[in-house]
Every structure is written in C-alpha cells, then in structure tokens.
KOLSE-364080 format. One record per residue: residue in three letters; x, y, z of N, C-alpha, C, O in turn. Coordinates in steps of 0.02 Angstrom, whole numbers, plus 50000, padded with zeros to 5 digits. Each point is the difference from the previous one (the first is absolute). Layout:
# residues N
ALAXYZXYZXYZXYZ...
# end
This chain:
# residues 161
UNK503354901249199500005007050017500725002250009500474997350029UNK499485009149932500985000550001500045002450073499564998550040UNK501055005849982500345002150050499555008450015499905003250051UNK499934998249878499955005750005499015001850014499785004550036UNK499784990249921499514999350015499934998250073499435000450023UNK501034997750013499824994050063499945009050055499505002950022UNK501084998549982500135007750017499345003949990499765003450045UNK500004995949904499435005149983499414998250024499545003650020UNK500514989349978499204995450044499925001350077499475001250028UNK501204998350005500075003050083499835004949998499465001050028UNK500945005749934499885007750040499144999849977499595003250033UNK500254993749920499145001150008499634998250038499595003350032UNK500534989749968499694997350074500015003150060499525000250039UNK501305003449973500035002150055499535006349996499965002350057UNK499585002349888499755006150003499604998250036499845004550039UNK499854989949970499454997550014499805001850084499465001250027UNK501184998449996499995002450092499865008950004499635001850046UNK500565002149922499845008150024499435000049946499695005349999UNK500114990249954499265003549972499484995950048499475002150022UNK500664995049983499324994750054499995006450045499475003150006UNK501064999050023499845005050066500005006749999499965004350043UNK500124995649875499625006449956499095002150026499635004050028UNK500444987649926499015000249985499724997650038499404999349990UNK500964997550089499634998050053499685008950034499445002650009UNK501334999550002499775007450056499845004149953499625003550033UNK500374999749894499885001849954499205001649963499685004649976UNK500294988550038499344997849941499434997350043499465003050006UNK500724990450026499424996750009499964999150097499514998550034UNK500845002349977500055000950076500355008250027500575001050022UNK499015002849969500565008950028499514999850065499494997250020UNK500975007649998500844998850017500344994850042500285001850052UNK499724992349931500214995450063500594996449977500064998649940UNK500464999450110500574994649998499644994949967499405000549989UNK501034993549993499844993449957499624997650041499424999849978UNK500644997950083499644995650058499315005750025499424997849996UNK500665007750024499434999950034499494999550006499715000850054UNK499884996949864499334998650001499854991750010499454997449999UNK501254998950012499934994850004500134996050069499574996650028UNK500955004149989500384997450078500395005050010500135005549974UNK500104990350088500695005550028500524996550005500265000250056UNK500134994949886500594999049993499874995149939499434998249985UNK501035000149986500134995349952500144991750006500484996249990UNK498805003050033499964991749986499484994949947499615001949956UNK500494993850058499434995249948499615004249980499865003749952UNK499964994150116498935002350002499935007349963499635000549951UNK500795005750076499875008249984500164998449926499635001949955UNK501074993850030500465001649925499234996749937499935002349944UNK499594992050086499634996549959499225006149996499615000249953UNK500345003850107499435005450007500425007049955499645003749966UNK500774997150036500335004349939499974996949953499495002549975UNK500654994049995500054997249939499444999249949499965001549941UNK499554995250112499264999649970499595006249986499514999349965UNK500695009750069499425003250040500405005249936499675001249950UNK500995001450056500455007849958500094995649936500174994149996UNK499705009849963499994997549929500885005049996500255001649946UNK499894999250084500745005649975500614995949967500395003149965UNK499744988150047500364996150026499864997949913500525000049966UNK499094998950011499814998149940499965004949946500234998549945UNK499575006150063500075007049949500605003550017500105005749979UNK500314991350059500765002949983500374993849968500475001849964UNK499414990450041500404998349969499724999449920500314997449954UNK499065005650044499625001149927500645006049973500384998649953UNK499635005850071500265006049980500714997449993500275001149946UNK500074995750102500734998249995500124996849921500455002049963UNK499134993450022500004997149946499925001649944500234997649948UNK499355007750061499955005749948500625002049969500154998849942UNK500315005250115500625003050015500594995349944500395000949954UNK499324993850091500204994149948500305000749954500585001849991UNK498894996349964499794999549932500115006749953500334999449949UNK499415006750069500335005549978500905001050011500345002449955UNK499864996350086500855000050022500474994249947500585000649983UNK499014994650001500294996349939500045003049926500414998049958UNK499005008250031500265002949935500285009950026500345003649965UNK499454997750084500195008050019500544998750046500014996450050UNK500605008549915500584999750052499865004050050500234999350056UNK499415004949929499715005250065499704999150073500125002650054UNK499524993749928499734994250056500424996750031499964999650061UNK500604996749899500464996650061500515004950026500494997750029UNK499455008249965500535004350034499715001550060500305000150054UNK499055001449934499605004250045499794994250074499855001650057UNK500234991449910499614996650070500684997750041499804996450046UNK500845004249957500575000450057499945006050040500005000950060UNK499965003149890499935006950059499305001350050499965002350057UNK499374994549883499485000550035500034994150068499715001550052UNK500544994249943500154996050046500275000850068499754998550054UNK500975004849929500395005550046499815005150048500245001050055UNK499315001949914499605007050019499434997550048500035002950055UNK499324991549938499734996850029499814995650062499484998350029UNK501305000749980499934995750066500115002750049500204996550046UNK499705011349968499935000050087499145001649985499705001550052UNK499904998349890499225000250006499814994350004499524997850032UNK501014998349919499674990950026499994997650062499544996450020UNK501115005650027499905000550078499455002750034499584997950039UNK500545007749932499345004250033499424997150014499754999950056UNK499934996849873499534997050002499794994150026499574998550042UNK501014996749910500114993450030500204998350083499774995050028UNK500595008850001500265003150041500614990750033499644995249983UNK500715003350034500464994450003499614992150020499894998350058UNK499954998049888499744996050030500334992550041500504996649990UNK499025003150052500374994650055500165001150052500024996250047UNK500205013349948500405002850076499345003550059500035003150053UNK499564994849914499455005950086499855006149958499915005350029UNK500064994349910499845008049954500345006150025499615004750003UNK501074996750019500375004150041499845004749954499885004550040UNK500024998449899499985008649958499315000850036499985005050037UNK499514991749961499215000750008500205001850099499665004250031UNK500684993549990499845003250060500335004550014499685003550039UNK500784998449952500575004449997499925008049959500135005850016UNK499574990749923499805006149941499555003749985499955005949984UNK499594988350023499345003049956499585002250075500154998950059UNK499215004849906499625006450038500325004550033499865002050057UNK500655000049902500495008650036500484998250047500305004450031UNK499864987549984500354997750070500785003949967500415002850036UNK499634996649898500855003549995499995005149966499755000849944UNK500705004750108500015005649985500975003449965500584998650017UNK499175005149940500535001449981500285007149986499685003649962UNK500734998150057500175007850004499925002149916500184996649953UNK499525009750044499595004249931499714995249975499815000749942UNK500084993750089499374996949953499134999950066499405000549991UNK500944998950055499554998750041499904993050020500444996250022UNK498835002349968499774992250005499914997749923499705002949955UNK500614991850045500154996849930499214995750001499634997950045UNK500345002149878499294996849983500064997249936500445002449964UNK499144992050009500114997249932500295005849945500364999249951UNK499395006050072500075005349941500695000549989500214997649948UNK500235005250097500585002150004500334991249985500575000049977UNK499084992750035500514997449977500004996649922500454997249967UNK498785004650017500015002549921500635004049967500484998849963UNK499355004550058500355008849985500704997449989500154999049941UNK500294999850104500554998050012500214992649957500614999849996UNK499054993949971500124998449957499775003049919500264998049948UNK499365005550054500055003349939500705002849983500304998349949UNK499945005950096500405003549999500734996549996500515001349969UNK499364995050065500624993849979500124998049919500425001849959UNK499014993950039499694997749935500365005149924500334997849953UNK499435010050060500175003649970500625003649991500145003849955UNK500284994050108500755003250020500294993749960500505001749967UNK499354991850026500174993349988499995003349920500555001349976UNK499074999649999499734999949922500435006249959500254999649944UNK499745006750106500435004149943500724997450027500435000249957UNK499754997850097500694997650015500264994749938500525000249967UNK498964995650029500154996149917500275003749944500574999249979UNK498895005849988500045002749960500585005949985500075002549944UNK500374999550118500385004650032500564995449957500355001949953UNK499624991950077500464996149998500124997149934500584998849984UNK498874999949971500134997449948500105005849947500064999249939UNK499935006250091500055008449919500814999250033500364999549950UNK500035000250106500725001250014500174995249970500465001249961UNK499344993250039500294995749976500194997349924500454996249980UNK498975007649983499985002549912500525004349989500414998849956UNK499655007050087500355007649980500834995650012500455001949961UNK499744992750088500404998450019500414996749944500605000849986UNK498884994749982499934996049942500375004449942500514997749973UNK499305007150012499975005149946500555004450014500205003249951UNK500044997650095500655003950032500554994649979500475002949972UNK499604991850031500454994750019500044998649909500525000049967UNK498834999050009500144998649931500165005549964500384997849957UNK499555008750034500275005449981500475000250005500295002849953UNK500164994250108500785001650009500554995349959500595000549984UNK498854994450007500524995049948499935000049932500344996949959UNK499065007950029500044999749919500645005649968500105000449940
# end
C-alpha cells in the first residue's frame, strides 16, 4: 500500500466515528447519545451491549468503505472527506460524547443544560446545523482557493511569455 493509499485508508476509517453517530442518533436510535440506550459510561459490559444491540457501528464502517472504494477512482470524494471530517467532530462529540471521562458533554449539554446567547438552548439540531455549515465554509474555502490559485497560475504565466 503506497503512502498515499495508506492516507486514504485512515481518513476513511476515521469517517467511520461521525457516521456511526450519524445513524446511531439519526437513524436507528433518535434522538439519543451513543450510550444511552445502553449504560451509563463506557465499559466492557455497556461497549459489548452496544456493539451487539446499534447496528450504526457496522453500517458506517459499510459506508466508510464504500467512500473507500469510490475515492480510489473520484478525485472528488477524496477532497470532500478531510473537510467532511473537520466539520464533524464537535457532532461526533456530541454524540459520542468523550469516552472514559464520566460523559462530561451528556451532562453538561444535552437536554437544554447549555445555553447560548441568540441561540438559546442548544440541541442536536443547532449542532447539526453548525457542522454543516462548517463542512460547507470548509468546501467553498477549497474551491475559493483552488480558482485563486489557477488565475494566479495564469497571471504569472502570462507575464513570462
């Protein structure tokens, strides 16, 4: 596996953490954190009763692999999953919420506990909302970046012909 496939096998794998907690609170468990239909913290016993019970954990690394496999022939795809990556992880928190520490976002965050000036009480929605919006500030910031960087191209070579 070259340097560059090896690169491309991680950031997929890694999709695998904000889609699990996509299609956990999303799809097959709404609206709940990763744990709460299971335990109340992250050990053996809860991590082996998750594992067996949310199918999310498996149909995201289905989908990651997907991502995969399409990202080896579409350059489009591998642009899109750094930023989608980027944009994601304060929902993978959200969801996942820190494991090992006492679930500090889940007590702290979730059911309206944090409030925020013009937003009010923050809720999955708003922390949807807010990686979309990332996601999408991430994506034309690319594209921003790569038309300056053509015109730049084309300025610079114009001047030497």
């Amino acid at each position: 596996m070259t340097g560059y496939s090896r690169s491309w096998a991680i950031q997929c794998a890694l999709l695998s953490v904000p889609f699990a907690a996509i299609l956990h609170h999303a799809v097959f468990f709404r609206p709940t954190c990763m744990l709460n239909p299971f335990g109340p913290e992250y050990t053996p016993s809860v991590l082996a009763n998750w594992i067996t019970h949310d199918p999310s954990l498996p149909v995201a690394l289905l989908i990651a692999a997907l991502v995969f496999v399409a990202g080896l022939r579409l350059p489009l795809a591998r642009s899109w999953v750094p930023a989608f990556l980027i944009a994601f992880v304060p929902l993978a928190l959200w969801i996942w919420d820190v494991p090992f520490a006492g679930r500090p976002i889940c007590a702290c965050c979730h059911d309206g506990r944090l409030v925020l000036p013009g937003i009010g009480r923050v809720s999955s929605r708003h922390v949807y909302a807010f990686c979309a919006g990332v996601f999408a500030a991430l994506l034309i910031g690319r594209k921003l970046a790569t038309i300056a960087s053509k015109v730049a191209a084309r300025r610079s070579g114009s001047r030497t012909s």
